[in-house]
C-alpha positions as CSV (number, residue, x, y, z in Angstrom):
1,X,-15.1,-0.1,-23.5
2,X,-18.6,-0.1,-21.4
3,X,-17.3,-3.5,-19.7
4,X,-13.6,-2.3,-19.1
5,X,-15.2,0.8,-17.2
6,X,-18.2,-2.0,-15.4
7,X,-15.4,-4.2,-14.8
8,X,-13.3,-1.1,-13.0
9,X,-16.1,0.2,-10.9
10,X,-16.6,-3.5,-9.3
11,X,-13.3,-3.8,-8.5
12,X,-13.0,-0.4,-7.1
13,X,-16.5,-0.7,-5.3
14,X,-16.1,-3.9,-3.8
15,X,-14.5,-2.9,-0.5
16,X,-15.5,1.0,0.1
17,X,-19.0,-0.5,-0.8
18,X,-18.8,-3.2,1.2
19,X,-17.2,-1.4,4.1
20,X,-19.9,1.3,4.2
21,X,-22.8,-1.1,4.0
22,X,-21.4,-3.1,6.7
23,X,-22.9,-6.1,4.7
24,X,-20.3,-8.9,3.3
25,X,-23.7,-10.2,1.2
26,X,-23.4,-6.9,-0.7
27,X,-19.6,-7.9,-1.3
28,X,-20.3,-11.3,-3.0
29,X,-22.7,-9.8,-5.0
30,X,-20.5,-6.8,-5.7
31,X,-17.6,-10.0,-6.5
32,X,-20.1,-12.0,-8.8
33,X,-21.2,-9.6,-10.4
34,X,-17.3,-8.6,-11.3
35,X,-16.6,-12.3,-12.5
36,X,-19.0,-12.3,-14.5
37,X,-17.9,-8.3,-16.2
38,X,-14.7,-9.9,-16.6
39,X,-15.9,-13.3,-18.0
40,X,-17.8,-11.0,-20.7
41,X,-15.1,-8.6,-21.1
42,X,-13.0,-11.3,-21.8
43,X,-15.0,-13.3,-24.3
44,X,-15.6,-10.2,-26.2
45,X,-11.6,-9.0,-26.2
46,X,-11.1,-12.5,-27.0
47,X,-12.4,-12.2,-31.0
48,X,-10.0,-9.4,-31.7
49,X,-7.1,-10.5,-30.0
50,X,-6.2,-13.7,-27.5
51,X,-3.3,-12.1,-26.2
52,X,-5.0,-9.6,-24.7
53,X,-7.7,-11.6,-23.0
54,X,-5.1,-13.2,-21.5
55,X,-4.0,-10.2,-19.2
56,X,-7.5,-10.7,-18.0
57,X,-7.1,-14.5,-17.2
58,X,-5.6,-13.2,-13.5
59,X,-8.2,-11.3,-12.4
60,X,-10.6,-14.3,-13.7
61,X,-9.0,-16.5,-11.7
62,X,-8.9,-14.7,-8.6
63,X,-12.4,-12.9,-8.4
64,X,-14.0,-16.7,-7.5
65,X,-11.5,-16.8,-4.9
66,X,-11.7,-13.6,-3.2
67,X,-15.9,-13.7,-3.9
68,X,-16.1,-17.5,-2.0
69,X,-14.0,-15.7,0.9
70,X,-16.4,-13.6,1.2
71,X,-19.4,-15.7,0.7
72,X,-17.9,-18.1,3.7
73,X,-17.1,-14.9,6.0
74,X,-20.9,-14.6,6.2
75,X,-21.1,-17.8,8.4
76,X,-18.4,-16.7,10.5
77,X,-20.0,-13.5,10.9
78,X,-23.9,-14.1,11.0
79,X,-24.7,-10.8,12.7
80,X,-22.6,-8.9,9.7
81,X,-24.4,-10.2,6.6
């Protein structure tokens, strides 16, 4: 249950965070750093059931997405890193 609440505190951190800080470094961490809650999360759901570690396979696919975005947004936006 300790990764289902670190996995919910990235993904409601990630823009309030990131927003505050004015710093879209601090959101790719904040984005990594959810990947890889949700990678763990998943692994460890995984040995008790594989249906439910597939309602985690969405989020998994989309947090490298959303975390390259922002990566790349830092060289459109040098002065905002």
């Amino acid at each position: 249950m300790v990764f289902y609440l670190l996995l919910e505190f990235a993904i409601l951190a990630y823009t309030p965070v990131m927003c505050k800080m004015r710093s879209l470094t601090v959101g790719t961490i904040i984005g990594g750093a959810g990947f890889i809650f949700g990678l763990i999360l998943a692994i460890m759901v995984f040995k008790q059931s594989a249906t439910s570690s597939l309602f985690l396979l969405p989020y998994l696919l989309w947090s490298p997405i959303g975390t390259y975005v922002t990566w790349e947004m830092i060289w459109l936006n040098p002065g905002n890193s």
